[in-house]
C-alpha positions as a LaTeX table, in Angstrom:
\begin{tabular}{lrrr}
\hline
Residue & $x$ (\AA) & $y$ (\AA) & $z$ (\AA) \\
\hline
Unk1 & 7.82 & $-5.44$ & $-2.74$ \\
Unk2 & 10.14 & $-7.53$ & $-0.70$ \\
Unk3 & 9.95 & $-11.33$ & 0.51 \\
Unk4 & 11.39 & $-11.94$ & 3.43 \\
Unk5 & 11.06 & $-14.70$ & 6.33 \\
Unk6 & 7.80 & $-14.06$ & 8.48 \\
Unk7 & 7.98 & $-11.96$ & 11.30 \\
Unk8 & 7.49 & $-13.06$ & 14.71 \\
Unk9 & 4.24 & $-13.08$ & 16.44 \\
Unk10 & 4.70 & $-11.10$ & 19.23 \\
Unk11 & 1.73 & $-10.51$ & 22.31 \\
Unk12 & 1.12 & $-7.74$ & 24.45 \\
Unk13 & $-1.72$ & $-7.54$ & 27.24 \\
Unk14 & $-4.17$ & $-4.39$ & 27.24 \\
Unk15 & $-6.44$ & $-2.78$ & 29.73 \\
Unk16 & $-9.00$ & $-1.02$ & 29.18 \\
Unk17 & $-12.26$ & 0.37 & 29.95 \\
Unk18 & $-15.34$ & $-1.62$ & 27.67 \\
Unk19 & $-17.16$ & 0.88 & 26.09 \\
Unk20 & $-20.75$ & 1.85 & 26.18 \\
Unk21 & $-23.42$ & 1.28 & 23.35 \\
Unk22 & $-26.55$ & 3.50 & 22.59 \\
Unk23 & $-29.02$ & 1.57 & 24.79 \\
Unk24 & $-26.42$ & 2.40 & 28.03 \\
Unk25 & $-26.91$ & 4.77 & 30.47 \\
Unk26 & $-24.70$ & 7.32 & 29.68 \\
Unk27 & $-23.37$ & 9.00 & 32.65 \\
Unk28 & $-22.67$ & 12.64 & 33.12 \\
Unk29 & $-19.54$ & 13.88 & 31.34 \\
Unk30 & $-19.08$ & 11.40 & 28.41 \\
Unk31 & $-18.11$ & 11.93 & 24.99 \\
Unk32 & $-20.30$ & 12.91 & 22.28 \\
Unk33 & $-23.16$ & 9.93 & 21.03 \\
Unk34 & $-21.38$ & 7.46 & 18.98 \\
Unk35 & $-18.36$ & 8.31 & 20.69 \\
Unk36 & $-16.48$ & 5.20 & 22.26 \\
Unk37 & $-16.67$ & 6.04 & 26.05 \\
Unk38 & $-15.17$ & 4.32 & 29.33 \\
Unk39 & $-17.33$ & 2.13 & 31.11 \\
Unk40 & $-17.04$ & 1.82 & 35.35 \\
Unk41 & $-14.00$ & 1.30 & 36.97 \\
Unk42 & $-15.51$ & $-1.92$ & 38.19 \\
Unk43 & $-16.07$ & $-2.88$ & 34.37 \\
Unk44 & $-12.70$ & $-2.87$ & 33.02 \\
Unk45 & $-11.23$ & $-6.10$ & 31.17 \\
Unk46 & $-8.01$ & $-7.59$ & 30.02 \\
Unk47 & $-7.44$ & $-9.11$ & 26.96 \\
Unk48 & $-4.28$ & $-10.78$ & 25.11 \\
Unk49 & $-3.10$ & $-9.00$ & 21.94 \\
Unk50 & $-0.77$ & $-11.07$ & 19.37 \\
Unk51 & 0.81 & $-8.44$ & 16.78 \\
Unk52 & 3.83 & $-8.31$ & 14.06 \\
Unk53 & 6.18 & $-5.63$ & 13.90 \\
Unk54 & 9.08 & $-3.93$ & 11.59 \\
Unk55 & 11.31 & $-1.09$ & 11.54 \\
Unk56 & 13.02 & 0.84 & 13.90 \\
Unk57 & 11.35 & 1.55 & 16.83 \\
Unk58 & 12.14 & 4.78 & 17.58 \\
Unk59 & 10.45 & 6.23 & 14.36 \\
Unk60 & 6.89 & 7.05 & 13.51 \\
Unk61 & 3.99 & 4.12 & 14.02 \\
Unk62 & 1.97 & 2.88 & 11.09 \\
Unk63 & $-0.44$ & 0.65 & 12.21 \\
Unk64 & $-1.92$ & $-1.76$ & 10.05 \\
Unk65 & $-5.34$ & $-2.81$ & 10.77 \\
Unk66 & $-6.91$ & $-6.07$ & 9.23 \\
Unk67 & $-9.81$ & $-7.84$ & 7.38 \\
Unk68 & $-12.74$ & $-9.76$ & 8.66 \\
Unk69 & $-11.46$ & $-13.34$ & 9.36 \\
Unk70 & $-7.57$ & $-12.59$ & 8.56 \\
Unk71 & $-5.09$ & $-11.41$ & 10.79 \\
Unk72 & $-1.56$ & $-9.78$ & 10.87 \\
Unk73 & $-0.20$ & $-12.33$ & 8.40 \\
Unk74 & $-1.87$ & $-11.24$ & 5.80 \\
Unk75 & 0.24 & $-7.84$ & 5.83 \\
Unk76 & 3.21 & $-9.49$ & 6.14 \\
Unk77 & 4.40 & $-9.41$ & 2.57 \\
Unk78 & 4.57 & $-5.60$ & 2.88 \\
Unk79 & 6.02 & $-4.91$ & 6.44 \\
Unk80 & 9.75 & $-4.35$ & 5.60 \\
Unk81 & 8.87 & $-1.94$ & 2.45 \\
Unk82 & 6.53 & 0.55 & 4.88 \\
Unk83 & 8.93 & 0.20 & 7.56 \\
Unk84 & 11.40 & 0.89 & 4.97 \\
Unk85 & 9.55 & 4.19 & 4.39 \\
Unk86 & 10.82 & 5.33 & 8.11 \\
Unk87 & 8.22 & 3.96 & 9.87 \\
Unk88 & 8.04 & 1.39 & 12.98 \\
Unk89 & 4.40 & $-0.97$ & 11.41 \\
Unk90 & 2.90 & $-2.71$ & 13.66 \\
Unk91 & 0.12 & $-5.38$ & 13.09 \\
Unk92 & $-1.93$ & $-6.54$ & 15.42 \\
Unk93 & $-4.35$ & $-9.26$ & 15.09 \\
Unk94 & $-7.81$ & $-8.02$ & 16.12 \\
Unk95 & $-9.74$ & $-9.84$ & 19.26 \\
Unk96 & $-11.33$ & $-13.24$ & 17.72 \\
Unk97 & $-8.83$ & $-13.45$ & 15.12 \\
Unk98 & $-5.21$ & $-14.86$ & 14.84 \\
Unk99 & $-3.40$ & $-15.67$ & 17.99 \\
Unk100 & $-5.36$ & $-12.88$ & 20.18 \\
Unk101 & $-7.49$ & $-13.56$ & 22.87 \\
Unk102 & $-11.07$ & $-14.42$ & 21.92 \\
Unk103 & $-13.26$ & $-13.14$ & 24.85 \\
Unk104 & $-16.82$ & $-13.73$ & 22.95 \\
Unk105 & $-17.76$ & $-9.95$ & 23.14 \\
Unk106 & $-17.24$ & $-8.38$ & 19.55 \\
Unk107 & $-18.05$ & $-4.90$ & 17.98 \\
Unk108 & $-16.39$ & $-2.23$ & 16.40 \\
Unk109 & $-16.62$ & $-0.11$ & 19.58 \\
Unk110 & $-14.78$ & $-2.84$ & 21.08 \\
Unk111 & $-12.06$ & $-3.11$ & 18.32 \\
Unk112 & $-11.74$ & 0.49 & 18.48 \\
Unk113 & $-10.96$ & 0.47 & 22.07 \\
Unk114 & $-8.51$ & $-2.44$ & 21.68 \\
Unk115 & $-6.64$ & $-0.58$ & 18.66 \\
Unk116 & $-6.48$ & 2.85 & 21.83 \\
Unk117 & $-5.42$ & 0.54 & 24.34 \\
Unk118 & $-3.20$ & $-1.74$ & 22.05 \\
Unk119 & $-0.79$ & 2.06 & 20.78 \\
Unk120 & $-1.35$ & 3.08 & 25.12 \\
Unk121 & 0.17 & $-0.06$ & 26.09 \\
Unk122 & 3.23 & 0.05 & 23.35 \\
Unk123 & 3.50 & 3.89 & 23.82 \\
Unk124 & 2.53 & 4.63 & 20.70 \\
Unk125 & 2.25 & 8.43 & 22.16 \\
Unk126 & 5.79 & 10.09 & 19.98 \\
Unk127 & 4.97 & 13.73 & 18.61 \\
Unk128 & 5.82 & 11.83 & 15.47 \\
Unk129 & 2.44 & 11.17 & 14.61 \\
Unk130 & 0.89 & 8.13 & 13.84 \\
Unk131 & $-0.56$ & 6.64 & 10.68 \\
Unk132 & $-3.12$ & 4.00 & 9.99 \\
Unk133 & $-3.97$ & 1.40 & 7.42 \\
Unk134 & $-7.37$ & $-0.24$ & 7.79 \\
Unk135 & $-8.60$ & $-2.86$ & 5.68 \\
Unk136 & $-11.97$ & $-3.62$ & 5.31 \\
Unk137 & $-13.25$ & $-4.06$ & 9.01 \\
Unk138 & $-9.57$ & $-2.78$ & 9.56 \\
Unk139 & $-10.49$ & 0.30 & 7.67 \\
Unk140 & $-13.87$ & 0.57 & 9.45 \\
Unk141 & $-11.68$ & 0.43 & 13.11 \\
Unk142 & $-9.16$ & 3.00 & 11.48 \\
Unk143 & $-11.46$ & 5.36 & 10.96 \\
Unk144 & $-13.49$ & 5.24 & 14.01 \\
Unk145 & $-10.00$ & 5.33 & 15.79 \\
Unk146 & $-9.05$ & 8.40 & 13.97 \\
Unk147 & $-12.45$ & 10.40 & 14.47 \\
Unk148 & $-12.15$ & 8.89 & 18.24 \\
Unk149 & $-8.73$ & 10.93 & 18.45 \\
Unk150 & $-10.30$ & 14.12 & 17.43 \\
Unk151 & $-12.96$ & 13.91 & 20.18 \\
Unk152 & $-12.36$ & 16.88 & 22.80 \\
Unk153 & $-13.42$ & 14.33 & 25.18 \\
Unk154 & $-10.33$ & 11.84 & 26.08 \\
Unk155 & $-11.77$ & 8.19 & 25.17 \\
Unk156 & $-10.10$ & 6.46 & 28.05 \\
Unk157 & $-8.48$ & 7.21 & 30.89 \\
Unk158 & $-5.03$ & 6.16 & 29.36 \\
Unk159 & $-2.56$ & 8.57 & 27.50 \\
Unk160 & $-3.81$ & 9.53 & 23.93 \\
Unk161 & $-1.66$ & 7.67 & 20.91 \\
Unk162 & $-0.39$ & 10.52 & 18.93 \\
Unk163 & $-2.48$ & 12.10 & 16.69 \\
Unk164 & $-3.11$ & 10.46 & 13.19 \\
Unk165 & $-1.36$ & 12.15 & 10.11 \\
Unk166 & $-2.25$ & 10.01 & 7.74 \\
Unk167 & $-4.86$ & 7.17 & 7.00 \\
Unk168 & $-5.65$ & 5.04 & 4.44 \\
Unk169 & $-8.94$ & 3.02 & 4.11 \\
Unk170 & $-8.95$ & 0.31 & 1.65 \\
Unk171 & $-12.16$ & $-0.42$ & $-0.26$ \\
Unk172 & $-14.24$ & 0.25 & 3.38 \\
Unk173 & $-15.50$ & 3.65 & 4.89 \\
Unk174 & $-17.32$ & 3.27 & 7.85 \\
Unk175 & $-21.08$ & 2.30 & 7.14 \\
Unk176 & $-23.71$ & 4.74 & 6.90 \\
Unk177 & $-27.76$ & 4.79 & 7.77 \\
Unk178 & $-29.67$ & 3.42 & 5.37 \\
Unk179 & $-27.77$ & 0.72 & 3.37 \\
Unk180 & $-28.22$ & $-2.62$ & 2.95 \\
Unk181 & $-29.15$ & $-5.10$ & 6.17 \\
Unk182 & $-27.32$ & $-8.48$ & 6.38 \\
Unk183 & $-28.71$ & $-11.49$ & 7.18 \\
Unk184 & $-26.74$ & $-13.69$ & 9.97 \\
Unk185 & $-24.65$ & $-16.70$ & 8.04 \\
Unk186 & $-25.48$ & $-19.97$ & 9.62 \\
Unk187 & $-22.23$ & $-21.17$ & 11.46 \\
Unk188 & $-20.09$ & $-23.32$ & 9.07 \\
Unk189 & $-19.55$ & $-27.10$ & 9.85 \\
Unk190 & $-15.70$ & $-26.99$ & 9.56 \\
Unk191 & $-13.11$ & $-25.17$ & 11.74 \\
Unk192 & $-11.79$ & $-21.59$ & 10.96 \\
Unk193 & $-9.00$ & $-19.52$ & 11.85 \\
Unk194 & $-11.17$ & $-16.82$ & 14.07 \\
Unk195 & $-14.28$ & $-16.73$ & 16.49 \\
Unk196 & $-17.31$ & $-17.12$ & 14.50 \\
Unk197 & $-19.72$ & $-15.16$ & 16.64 \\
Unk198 & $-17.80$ & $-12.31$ & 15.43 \\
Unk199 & $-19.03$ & $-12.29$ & 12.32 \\
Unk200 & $-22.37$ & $-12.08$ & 12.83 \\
Unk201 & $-22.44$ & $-9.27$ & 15.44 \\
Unk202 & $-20.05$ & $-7.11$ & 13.14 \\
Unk203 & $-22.63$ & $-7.82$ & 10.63 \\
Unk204 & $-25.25$ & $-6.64$ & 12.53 \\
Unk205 & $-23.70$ & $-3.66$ & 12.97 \\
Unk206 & $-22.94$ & $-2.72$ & 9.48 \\
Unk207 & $-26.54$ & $-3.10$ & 8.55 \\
Unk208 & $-27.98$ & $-1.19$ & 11.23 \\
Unk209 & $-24.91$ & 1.18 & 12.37 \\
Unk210 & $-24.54$ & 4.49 & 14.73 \\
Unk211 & $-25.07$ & 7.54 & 12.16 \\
Unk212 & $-21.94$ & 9.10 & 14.26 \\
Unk213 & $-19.96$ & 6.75 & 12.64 \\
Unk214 & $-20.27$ & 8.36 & 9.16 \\
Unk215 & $-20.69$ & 11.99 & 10.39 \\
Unk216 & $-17.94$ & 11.96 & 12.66 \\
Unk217 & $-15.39$ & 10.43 & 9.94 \\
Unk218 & $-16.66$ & 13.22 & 7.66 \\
Unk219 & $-14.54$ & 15.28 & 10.65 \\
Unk220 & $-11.36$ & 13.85 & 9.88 \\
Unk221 & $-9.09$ & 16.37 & 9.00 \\
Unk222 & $-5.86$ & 14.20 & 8.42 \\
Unk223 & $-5.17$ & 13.43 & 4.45 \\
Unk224 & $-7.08$ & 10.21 & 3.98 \\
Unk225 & $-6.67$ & 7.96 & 0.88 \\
Unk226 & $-10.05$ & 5.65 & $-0.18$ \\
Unk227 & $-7.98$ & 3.00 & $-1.89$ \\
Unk228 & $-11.57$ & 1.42 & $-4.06$ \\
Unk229 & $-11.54$ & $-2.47$ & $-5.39$ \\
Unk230 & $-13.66$ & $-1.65$ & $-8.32$ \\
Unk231 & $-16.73$ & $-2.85$ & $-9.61$ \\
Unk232 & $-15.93$ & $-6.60$ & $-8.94$ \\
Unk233 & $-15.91$ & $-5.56$ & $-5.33$ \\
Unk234 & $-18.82$ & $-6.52$ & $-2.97$ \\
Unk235 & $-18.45$ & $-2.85$ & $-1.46$ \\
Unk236 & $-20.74$ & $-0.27$ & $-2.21$ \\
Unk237 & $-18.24$ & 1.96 & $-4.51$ \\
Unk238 & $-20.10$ & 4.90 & $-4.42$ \\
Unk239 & $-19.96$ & 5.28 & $-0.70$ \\
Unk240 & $-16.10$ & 4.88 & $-0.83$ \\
Unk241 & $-16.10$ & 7.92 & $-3.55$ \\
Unk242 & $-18.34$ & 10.10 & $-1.66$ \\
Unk243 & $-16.85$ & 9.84 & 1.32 \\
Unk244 & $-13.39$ & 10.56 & $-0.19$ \\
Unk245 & $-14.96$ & 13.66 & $-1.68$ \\
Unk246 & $-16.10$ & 14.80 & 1.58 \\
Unk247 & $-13.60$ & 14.57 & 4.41 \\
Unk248 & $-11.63$ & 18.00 & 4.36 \\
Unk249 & $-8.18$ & 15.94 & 2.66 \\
Unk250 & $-10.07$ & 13.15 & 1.17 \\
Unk251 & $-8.32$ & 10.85 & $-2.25$ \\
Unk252 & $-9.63$ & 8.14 & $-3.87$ \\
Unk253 & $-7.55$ & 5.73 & $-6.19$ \\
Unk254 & $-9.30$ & 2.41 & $-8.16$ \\
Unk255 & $-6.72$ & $-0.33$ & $-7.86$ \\
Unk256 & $-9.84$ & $-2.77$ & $-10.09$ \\
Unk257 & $-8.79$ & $-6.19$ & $-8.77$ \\
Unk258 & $-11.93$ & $-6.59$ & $-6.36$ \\
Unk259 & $-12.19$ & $-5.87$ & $-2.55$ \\
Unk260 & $-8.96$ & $-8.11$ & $-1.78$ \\
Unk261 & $-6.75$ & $-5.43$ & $-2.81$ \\
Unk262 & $-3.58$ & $-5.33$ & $-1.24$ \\
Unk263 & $-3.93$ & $-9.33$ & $-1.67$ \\
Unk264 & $-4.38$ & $-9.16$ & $-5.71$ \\
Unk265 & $-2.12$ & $-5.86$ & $-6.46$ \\
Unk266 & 0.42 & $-5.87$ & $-3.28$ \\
Unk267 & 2.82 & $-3.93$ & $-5.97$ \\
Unk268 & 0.49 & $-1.32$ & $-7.04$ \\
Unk269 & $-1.06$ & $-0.98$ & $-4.16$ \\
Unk270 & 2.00 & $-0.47$ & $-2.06$ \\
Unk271 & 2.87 & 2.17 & $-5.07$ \\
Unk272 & 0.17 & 4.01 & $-4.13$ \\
Unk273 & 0.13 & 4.10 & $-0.26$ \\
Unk274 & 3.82 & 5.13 & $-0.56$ \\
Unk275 & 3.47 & 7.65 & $-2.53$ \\
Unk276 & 0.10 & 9.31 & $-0.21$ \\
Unk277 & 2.74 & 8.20 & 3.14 \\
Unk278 & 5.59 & 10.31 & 1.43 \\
Unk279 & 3.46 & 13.18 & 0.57 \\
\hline
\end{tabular}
């Protein structure tokens, strides 16, 4: 792993088309339930994306999608050795977190049409492919993304990125039916770095989620790579293992340091993404 000087913040504005939840009124023609789908012409929204990037940008995007209450930093001690792979990374910093906008409106339908409109609006649409690293509610975004791409029914009304080739998901699948409900945290007393109302409503979400989330990321059919924290993690571990037993090109790997992996093993952990990425 390399140190070198931080890497700009860069911003790009998006357009896009909110999506519709479960309780909308679905109009004729839209993708399958649990599905992000456009809203009304009359309902589309801008919003303000801040993002880090490395590598030459002619080559292959790997997009690098973020924790809960971090941001782009916290990849930035491994941008130049993924780019160095032959890649172009970019990180953006989700809505409500870092230097993007933050509008007030969060969920992971949302992020995932950001993360579309986000690789639209930097033509992230090369028959090079394109390749994803989610952590945590990164990894939960990545995969939606990637099940989102393999919809027969376009998304948005905005070219397609290229089609994902690879993805990695650390120590997060996208939640299933049935587990645990969360209780809303009270709001601290002290600034933070993001928009708290986020967490609450992503929260909400992961205790009570679409079953399409889970079923349709059982449809990948890209090589995936469950990277699991271990048993100090707070993440269900068995979830992570089923679910890389079940996709059609699913690996898991333990890196045991806890959910904060690529934080606690950046070494091993970029050992192990390179050698999935170079496979």
């Amino acid at each position: 792993m390399t140190t070198a000087a931080q890497h700009p913040v860069r911003h790009v504005d998006i357009h896009h088309a909110p999506v519709r939840h479960d309780d909308d009124v679905a109009p004729t023609g839209t993708a399958p339930t649990g599905t992000p789908t456009p809203a009304t012409p009359a309902d589309t929204s801008r919003l303000r994306l801040a993002y880090r990037e490395a590598g030459d940008p002619s080559a292959p995007v790997l997009l690098l999608l973020h924790a809960l209450g971090e941001s782009s930093l916290s990849w930035e001690p491994l941008l130049d050795d993924l780019a160095a792979l032959g890649y172009q990374v970019l990180a953006p910093d989700a809505r409500g977190h870092g230097e993007s906008d933050r509008p007030g409106q969060y969920s992971y339908e949302l992020m995932t049409a950001d993360t579309l409109a986000f690789c639209a609006a930097l033509g992230v649409t090369a028959p090079g492919g394109l390749a994803i690293v989610g952590h945590s509610m990164g990894a939960v975004t990545a995969a939606l993304v990637t099940a989102a791409l393999n919809a027969t029914t376009p998304v948005t009304a905005q070219p397609a990125p290229a089609p994902v080739t690879r993805l990695v998901l650390e120590d997060a699948t996208p939640p299933r039916t049935g587990g645990p409900r969360f209780e809303p945290f009270d709001e601290p007393d002290h600034p933070v770095p993001f928009d708290w109302p986020l967490v609450n409503a992503l929260r909400a979400q992961r205790g009570d989620p679409d079953p399409a989330w889970w079923d349709d990321a059982l449809g990948i059919e890209a090589p995936v790579l469950v990277v699991a924290g271990g048993p100090t993690s707070n993440v269900d571990q068995a979830d992570l293992a089923e679910f890389a037993g079940s996709v059609a090109h699913g690996r898991l790997v333990e890196i045991r340091v806890g959910h904060m992996v690529h934080d606690e093993a950046p070494d091993e952990f970029l050992a192990v993404v390179t050698d999935f990425l170079r496979r």
